[in-house]
Each structure stands twice: as C-alpha cells, then as structure tokens.
N, C-alpha and C positions, 0 to 999 in steps of 0.2 A: 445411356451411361454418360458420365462426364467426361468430355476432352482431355485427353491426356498430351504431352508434350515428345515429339520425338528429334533426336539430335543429329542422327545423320541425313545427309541430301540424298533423295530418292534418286539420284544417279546411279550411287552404288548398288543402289538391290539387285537390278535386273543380274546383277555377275553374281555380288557378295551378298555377305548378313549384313547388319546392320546394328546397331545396338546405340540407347538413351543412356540420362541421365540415370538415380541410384537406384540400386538393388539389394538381394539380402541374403541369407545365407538357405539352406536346401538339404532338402532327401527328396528321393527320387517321384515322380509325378508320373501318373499311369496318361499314354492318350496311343487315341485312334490310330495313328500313326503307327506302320511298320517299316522294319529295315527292306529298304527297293532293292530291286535286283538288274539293277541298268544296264545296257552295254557301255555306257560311259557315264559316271557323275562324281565332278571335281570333290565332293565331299566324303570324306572317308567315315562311310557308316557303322563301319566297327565302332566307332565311338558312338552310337546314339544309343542312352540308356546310362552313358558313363562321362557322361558333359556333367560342367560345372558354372557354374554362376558366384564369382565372390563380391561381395557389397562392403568397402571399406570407407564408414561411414566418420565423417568429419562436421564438427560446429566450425565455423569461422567468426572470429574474433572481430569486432572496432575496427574498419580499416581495413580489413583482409577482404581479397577480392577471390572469387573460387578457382582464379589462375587457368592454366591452358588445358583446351579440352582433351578430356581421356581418349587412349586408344584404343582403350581394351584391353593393355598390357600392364603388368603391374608398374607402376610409379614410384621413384624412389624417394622424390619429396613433393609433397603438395601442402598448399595450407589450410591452416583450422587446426582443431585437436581434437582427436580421436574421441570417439561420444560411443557411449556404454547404453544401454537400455532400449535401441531401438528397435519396434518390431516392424520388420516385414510382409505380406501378404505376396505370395505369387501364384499366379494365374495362367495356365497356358490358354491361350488360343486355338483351340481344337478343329476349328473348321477353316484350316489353311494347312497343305502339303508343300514344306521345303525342299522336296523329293526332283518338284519340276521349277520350271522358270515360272509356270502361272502361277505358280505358287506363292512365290517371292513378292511376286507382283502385287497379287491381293494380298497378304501379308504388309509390304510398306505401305499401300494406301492406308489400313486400318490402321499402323504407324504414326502414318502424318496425316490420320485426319481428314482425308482426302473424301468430299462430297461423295463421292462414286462408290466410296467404301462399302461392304458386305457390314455386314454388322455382329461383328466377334462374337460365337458363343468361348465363354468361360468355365472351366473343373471348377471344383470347390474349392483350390486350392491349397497351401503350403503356407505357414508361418515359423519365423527364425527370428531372433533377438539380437544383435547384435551383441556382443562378450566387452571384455574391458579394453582388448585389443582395437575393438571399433570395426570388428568386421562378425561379416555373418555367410556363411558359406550353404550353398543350393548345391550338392552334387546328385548323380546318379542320375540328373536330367535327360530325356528324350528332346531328342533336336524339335525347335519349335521357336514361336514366336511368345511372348511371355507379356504379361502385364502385371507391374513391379507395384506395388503400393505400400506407403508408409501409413500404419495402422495405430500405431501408439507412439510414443513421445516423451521424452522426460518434461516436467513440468519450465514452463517458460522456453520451448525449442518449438519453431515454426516448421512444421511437414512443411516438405517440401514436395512438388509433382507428382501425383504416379507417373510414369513411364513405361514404353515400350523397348522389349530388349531382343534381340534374335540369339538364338543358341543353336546352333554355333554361329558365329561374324567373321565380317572378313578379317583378318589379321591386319594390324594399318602400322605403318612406318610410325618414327618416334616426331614426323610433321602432319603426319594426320594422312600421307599418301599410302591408299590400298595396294596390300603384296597379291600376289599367287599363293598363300596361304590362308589357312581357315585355323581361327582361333575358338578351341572347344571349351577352354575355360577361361574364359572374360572376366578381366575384372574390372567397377566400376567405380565410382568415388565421389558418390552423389555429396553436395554440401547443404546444411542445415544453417540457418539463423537464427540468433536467440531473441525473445521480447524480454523486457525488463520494466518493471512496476515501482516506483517508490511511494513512500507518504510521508507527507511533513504533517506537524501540529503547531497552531500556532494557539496560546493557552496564556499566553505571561498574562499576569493580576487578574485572571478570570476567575472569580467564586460564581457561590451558586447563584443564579439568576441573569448571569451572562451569557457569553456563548461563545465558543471557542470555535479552529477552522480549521480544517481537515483539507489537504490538498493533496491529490492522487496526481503522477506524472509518469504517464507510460508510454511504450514506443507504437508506431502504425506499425503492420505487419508488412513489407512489397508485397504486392500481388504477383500472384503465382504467374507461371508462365502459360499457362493455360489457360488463362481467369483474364478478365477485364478489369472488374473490381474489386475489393476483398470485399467477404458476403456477413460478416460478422462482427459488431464490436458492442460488447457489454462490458458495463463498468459494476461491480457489486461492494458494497461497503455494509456489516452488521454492525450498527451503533450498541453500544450498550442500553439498552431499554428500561432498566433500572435507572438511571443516572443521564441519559442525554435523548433527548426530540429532537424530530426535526420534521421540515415539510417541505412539496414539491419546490415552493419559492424560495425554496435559501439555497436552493442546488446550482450552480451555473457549470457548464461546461465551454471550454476554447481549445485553441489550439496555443505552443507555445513562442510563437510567432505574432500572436497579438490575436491574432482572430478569434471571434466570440461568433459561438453558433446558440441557434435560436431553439431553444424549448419547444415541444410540439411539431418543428418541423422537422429539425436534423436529429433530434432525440427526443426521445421521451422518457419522464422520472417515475418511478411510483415509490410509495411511501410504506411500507405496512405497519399499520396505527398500534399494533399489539406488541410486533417485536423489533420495531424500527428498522427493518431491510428495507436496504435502499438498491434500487437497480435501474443503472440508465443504458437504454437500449438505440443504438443509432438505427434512426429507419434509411431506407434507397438512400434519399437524395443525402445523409449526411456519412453514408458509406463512401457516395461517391465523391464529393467532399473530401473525406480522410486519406482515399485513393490518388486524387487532382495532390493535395499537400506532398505526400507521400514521394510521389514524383517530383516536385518540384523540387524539397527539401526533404534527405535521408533522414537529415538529425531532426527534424520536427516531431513534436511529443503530442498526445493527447491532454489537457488539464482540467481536472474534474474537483471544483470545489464544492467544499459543503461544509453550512456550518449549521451545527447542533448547538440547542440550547441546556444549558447545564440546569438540573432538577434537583431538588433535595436530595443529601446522599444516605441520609434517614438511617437503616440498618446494613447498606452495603460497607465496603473496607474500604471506599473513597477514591480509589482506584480505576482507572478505566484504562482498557489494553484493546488496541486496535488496527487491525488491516483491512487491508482492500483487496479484491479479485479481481483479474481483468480477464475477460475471452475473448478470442478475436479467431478470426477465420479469413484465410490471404486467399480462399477460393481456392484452393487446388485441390481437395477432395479428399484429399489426407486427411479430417478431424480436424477438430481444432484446438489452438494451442491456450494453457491457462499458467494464468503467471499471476502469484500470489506477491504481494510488497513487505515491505519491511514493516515491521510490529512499534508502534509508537503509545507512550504512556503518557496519562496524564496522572496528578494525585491532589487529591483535597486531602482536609484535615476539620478537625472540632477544636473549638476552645470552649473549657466550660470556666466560670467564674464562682467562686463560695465567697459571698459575704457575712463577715459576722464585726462580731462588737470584743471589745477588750476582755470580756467574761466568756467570749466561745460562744456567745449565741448569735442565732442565724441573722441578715438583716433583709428587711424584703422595703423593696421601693428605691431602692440604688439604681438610678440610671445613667448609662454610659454609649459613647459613640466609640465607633472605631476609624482607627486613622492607619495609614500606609506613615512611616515616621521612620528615621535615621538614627543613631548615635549622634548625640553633639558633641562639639569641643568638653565638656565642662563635663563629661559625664552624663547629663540629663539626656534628654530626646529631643530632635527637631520631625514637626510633624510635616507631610508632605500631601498639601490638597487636600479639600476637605474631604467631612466624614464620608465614610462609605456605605451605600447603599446593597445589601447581601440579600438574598431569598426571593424565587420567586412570587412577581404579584405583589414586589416593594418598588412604590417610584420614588420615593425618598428617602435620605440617609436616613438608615435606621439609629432606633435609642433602644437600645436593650436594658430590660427592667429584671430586677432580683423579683424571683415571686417568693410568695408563704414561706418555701426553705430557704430562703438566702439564695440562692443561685440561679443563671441562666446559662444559658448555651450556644454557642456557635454555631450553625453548621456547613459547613460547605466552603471554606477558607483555602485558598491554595497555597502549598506548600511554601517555605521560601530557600531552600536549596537549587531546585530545579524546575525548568519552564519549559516550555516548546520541545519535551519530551527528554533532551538531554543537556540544555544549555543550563552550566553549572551559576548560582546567581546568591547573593549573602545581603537578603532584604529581611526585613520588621514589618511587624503590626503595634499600634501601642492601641490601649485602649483609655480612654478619657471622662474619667468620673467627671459628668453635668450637675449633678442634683445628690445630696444624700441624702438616707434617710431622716426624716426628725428628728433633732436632737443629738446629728453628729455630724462633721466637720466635714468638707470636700477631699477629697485625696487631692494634696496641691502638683503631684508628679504624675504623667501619664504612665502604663503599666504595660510596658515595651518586655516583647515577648519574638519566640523565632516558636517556627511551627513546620520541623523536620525531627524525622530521630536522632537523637543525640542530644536534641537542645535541650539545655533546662527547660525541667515541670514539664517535659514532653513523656508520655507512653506511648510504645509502638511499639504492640502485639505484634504476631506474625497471621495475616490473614485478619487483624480487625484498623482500625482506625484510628490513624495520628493524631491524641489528643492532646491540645496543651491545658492545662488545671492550676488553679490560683487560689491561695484562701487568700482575699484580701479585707483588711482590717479596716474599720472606721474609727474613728477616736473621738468618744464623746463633748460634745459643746462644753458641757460643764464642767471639762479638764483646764479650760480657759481662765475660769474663774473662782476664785474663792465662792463658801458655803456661804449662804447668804445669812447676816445678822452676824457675823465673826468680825473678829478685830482689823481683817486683811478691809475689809467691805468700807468700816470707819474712817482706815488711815484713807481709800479712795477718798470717801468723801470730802476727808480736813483736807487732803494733798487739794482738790478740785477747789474748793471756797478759797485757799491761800492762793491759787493760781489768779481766780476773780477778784480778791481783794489788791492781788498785787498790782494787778492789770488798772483796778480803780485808782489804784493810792498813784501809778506813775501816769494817768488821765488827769488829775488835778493837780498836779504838778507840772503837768507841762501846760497847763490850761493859766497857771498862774506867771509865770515864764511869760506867758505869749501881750 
C-alpha cells in the first residue's frame, strides 16, 4: 500500500495514542478487538464502542499557511474556509491491540512507516462527506488505530495525505505537551489546497485561414507529504472540430518563469484527427521537472500553448466556445484533483454582396478586394494595409467575383465588436470595387461596413450566423453620355473644332508677333 504520513513523534506511543493529519466523519466499525479485563489499564474502556473521530475540514486561501499543529482538541480559530463536499474513507487496522504496550508499539511503527512495520490488514471500511459546516463526524468507534483517506474532492481541491489516527490519543496541552488524560473524541483539521486553471484567446483580426492561440495557465500541485514527486500532470483541451485544426507542432508547453520543456521528453502531445482532442501528458522526468520548479517557486504555473488553425465556418453559427482541463496528482493517494478553466469565445461572421444595375437586375463579374479601413475626417473611409487575404488554401489577397446571380460571399470574417474573447473594440471592413462589370462605372467610394449585431445591414439570428448583406448598385457608362447622333453629341463636336480653330488662330498670331 502507499505511505501514508504520520504527525506525532514515536516517543509518545509507548505511554499515549497518537494521532495525524485529517479525518472524517463516522458510525460505528465492527473489529476484532474486545473490551480487556486488566488489573490495571490507564484507558477507560467503557468508552470503546462509543469514541469519536471529528474531521473539520478547511481549504486554505493565497498566503494562508495551515498554522499550528492540532492537538486533538477542538480549535477555536484556524485558517482556510470551511469546505463542504468532502468524502472520507476510514479504515481500522485490525491486527494491532491497544489493549497492551505491544500494541502501541506496532501500531506507531505502521504509523510512521517504520521499515520493521507488520503490514496493516484493513475492514472494508466507513465513508462520511463532510456537510456545509466543514466537518464530518465518525462516532461509535471501537478503540484502534485508523487509516483516514480522502476519496473525493470538489473539483479544483488537491487531497491531501491519507493519514494514520489512534482512537483514543493521548490528550495534549494547547503546546502540543502530553497530559495524563486520554482523549476519546479527537478532533482533527486537516487542510486542503486548491489548483486553479485559466485560458486566454488571443484572436484579434483573425478570419478564416488564420489561426488564432489558445493559452492554458495552471498551478503545480506541492507534493504530498508522503510522495517525492507529484505522479500526474495532463493538460486536456476539445477544439471545436468543425471550425478549428490543429497538430502536435503548434503545441508548445513552458513553465511561467520562462522555462520551455521539450516535446517527446518532458511531455507528449496527441492529436485526434476526427475530433481534435488535444492531450498533453508529462512523462517521469517532466513530472520531476514540475516537482524541482514547484519547490523552488510556489507561484510558478504550468503554460500550455496551442494554436488552431481557423477553417471555413460553412454551416456552423460562427461561433466557437472553449475550455481546458487539467489533472494532476501531488502523489498522496488521495485521487486526483481536476480543475476545469474559464470558457472563452471567439465569433466570425459572413458578408454577402448583391450586385445589380439601375433596373434591379443582377450584375455578375464585379470584382472587389477587401480592406481593414477607418472613418475619415470627411466622412469617406481611410483604408488600413493592404487587401486581405481570407479562406483556407488562399496565399494571396483575395478578389471576390459577383457570379451568374449578382452576388458573392464572405465567409469567415471576425467580428468587430470583440476580440481576444472579451476585449471590447469599434473596428471596419470596407470593401473596394477593382473592376466593374461591362458597361458600368467603378463604385468611386469603398463600402465600409461593421460586422457585429446591431450594426447596420447586419442579421443576427439566435443560434445562426452574423451576416452583414448589401445590394450594391452600379450605374451604367452610358449615363455619362448623351444618345449617340442627338444634338447634345453635335454641340460636342462644334464646342471641340472651335477649341482647335482657336488654338490655331492664337498660333499664327503669335507666329506673326515673333
């Protein structure tokens, strides 16, 4: 079985009990053990059968230290806060009699560990929850030696040790100095530490064909007291598989201290190609690794980047929502703890374009580029760097064409309300008629557009995709000019010959001058 941690110094057994770190709450445990019939034994066995065990279980906070060690008597302040959900396992140690001194004896060795030790058999034993008070009570115990295990956890709370408790202990002064009393209901006040996980996104001006970056920051667990190293650390992240790839070489993991560990050695990535889970699992040497930091530096975090490549958003809502999981195991036998991070979004959008002619009819062969563009002074648009390049498997600024119906499409455009999941932001798109079709005139203004809901020519369903929509008009060549053979055509003509003849008549005139 796995080492467990004991807190008192094996001086006291040979007289007193003994009792570790936390425990949990109780009803009563059947063992081997009867009540003796001594001519002399300091323990008053009327009580066995009707001992108690209380576990008043506390989280500790940033800074909070687990303060001075219990004495088995209830405490009127300690720190942390009271933690609701936790379950207990306890176990007596059935092949050991508290009845005699040898008892005692073998009893702390199996305690502390001790090479020489017998080797504890365990009952099936007893589990208890802790309530909202933070404690969990074991009565109606038979005197014995116990082994206390923390079995479940709220999510992001690191077990802490099993431990070895004696029921009943010696009673200890409020300095930790043993009385002449025997304490039959012990209480204990193990403390727990929490992990914690975040995620960032970082996304600004990414559409589709980009690739936006995913950064997971979470804490090492301390190894247990019992443990050398902690034996666990998986990072898990589901991409959305519709909407974002990725693969083992976009992954990097460091610490956040600057340290950059090495793929293959201290971790490994794997990909799954169908549904994009991603899971990076540290092997030994980057366990021990996280354990060496750990120690060195409390506040040192694990950092697991990843970046996903954005994919056409085709039939999805454009949308993508995403966390990360972290497991990790400090070694002490308790399970392990899972802490899930904060949920971060990104969002695209579509633009679609209808082109037509001053009759309403459709115009196909209109091509336009797109630009990142501003408000100018003057009303118009200032455009910002050139066209831009959208959709996978484009290495050039795209020119989007009107087909057969007049119109084309966008797809995959990021939002310009919000970026990097919550940063608020009041950016444009303009779009830039190149070329128009035959026979009509360029649009001379860019066609500067926002692409969030609210904005104009924007629709946003609930559950579909932020489209912004334009019918734009072209105005035919021939609105330029008069009908040809009409009288407007004539006056051109005479106005042109009088410009030439004037130009001649003040050529020989100054020719005559000279």
């Amino acid at each position: 079985m796995a080492s467990v941690s004991f807190k008192r110094t094996a001086a006291f057994v040979a007289a007193f009990g003994i009792a570790l770190a936390p425990a949990t709450a109780g009803l009563a445990i059947a063992t081997a053990q009867t009540n003796p019939a001594p001519a002399y034994n300091s323990i008053d066995w009327t009580q066995n059968g009707q001992a108690s065990l209380t576990v008043v279980k506390k989280l500790l906070g940033a800074g909070e230290n687990p303060g001075d060690p219990a004495t088995g008597e209830t405490i009127g302040t300690t720190p942390g806060t009271l933690l609701e959900g936790v379950t207990f396992q306890l176990q007596q140690v059935t092949n050991v009699d508290l009845s005699t001194n040898e008892g005692w004896a073998a009893a702390s060795k199996i305690a502390n560990g001790a090479a020489d030790a017998v080797t504890p058999v365990l009952d099936e034993g007893i589990t208890q929850t802790t309530g909202a008070n933070g404690e969990a009570v074991f009565s109606g115990l038979q005197f014995g030696l116990y082994l206390v295990t923390e079995t479940v956890v709220p999510e992001g709370v690191v077990p802490s040790a099993p431990f070895y408790v004696f029921v009943p202990m010696t009673s200890l002064a409020s300095d930790g100095t043993p009385t002449t009393a025997w304490n039959y209901n012990p209480v204990v006040y193990p403390k727990n530490t929490s992990s914690t996980a975040t995620k960032e996104v970082v996304d600004a001006d990414d559409n589709v064909g980009d690739s936006i970056t995913y950064t997971i920051k979470s804490d090492i667990p301390a190894v247990a007291t019992n443990a050398t190293t902690i034996t666990k650390y998986i990072v898990q992240d589901d991409l959305d598989e519709e909407q974002l790839t990725t693969t083992p070489g976009q992954i990097t993991v460091g610490l956040s201290d600057g340290t950059v560990f090495a793929q293959g050695t201290d971790y490994t990535v794997t990909v799954n190609a169908a549904t994009q889970q991603v899971e990076i699992v540290f092997t030994a040497a980057g366990l021990q690794k996280l354990t060496d930091a750990k120690t060195a530096n409390s506040a040192v975090q694990v950092v697991t980047t990843i970046e996903a490549d954005v994919k056409e958003i085709g039939g999805t809502d454009g949308i993508v929502k995403n966390q990360a999981i972290v497991i990790t195991n400090n070694g002490s036998g308790g399970g392990d703890t899972t802490t899930t991070t904060n949920e971060v979004e990104t969002k695209w959008g579509k633009v679609t374009i209808n082109k037509k002619n001053e009759a309403g009819e459709t115009l196909a062969g209109a091509e336009f580029q797109l630009y990142r563009c501003e408000p100018g002074a003057d009303g118009g648009s200032v455009l910002i760097g050139g066209p831009l390049t959208v959709g996978t498997g484009v290495t050039e600024p795209n020119t989007f064409v009107t087909n057969a119906q007049g119109t084309f499409t966008i797809d995959g455009l990021h939002v310009t309300n919000l970026e990097n999941h919550d940063d608020a932001i009041n950016k444009f798109y303009c779009l830039v008629e190149t070329k128009a079709p035959a026979g009509y005139a360029k649009l001379v203004e860019p066609i500067r557009f926002q692409l969030h809901p609210g904005a104009p020519g924007v629709t946003d369903v609930t559950g579909a995709n932020i489209v912004y929509t334009a019918d734009v008009l072209n105005v035919d060549d021939d609105d330029f000019l008069p009908e040809t053979g009409g009288m407007g055509v004539g006056l051109i003509i005479a106005a042109g010959a009088g410009i030439i003849g004037a130009g001649a008549y003040a050529a020989r005139r100054n020719s005559a001058k000279s």
